[in-house]
N, C-alpha and C positions, 0 to 999 in steps of 0.2 A: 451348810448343814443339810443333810437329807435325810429322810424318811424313808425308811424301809417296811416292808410288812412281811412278819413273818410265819404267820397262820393266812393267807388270804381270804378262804372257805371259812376260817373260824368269824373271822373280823364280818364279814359279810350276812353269815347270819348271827351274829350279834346286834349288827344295828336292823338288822330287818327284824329282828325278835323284839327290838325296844320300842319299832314303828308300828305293829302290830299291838303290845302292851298298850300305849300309849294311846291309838288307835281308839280300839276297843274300849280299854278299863276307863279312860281317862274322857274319851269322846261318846262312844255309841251308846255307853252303859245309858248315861243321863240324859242322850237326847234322845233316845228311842220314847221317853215318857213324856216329851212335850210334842210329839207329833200327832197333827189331829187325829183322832178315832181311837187311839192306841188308849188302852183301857189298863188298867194295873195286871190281870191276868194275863192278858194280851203283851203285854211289855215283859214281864217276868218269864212266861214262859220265852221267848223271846230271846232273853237275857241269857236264859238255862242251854238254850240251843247254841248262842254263842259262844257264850263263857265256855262248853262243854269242848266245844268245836278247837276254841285258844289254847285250854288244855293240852289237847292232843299235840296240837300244832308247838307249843314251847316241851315239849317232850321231846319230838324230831329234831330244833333247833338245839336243846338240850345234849341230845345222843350226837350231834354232826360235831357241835362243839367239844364235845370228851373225847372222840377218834381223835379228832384231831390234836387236842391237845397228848394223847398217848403217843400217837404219830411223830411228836416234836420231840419226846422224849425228855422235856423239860425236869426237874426233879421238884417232886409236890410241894415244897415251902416255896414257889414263885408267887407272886402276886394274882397273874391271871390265874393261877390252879387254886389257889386259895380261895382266888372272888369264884369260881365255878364252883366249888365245893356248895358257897353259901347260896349261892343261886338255886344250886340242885337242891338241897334244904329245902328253900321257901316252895319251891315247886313240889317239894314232897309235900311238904304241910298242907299247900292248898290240898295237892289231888286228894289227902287220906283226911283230912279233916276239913278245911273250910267250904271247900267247894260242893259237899256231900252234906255239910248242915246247912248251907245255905240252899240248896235245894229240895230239902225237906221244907224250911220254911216257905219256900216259894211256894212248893206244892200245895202247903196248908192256905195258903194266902187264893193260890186260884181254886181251891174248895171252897172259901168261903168262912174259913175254920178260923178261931181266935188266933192269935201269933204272940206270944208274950216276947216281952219286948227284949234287944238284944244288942250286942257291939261286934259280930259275927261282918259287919260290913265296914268298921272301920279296921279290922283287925285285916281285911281283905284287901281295902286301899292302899294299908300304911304298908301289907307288904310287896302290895303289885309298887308303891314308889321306891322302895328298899331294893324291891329287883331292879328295875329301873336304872338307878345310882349304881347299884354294881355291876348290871350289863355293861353300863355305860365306864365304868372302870376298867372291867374287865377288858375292853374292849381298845380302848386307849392304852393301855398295860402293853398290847400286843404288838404297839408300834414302837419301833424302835429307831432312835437318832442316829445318825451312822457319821 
């Protein structure tokens, strides 16, 4: 039995988009704020610098990965076009909604300014692990038994 790959470029930045997520949401977010001197301000802006920076960066892996799945020709009820659909989704909701309030809060936060309280960061987690699971589908999907 052997294993074929049939997107190579897609597969490739599939799992480097889930080592980056993973990376980042999963590692940097939370230890950027047990490192001596790093102050909540200091860590949030921080956070804003990054996160804004990942954005950008699963857009690129985003658009590599749609060529290419057009490039295959594939017909859209497959599994891997289906999991990019939802993917593209979650990456929409962050850039126009999560990512844009939770940087308002930030902001208020290194003003100094009240914050009332909020689920804006589990709504953020639960989708950066949502992506996550379907990159990682996605991405499995692509290999093929032969």
């Amino acid at each position: 039995m052997n294993t074929s790959v049939q997107q190579p470029v897609a597969i490739a930045c599939l799992f480097t988009w889930i080592g980056f997520v993973c990376a980042i949401s999963f590692l940097e977010a939370w230890l950027k704020f047990r490192a001596p001197g790093v102050i909540l301000p200091i860590g949030l802006g921080i956070g804003r610098l990054i996160f804004g920076a990942l954005n950008k960066v699963e857009w690129v892996f985003a658009a590599v990965v749609c060529i290419s799945a057009v490039m295959h020709g594939k017909p859209f009820m497959t599994l891997p076009n289906m999991c990019l659909t939802a993917v593209v989704m979650i990456l929409v909701m962050q850039t126009v909604w999560l990512l844009p309030a939770l940087d308002v809060r930030a902001e208020l936060h290194m003003q100094g300014k009240p914050v009332t309280h909020s689920y804006l960061h589990f709504w953020f987690v639960g989708t950066e692990v949502v992506k996550v699971i379907i990159l990682f589908i996605t991405a499995i999907s692509l290999l093929k038994k032969s």
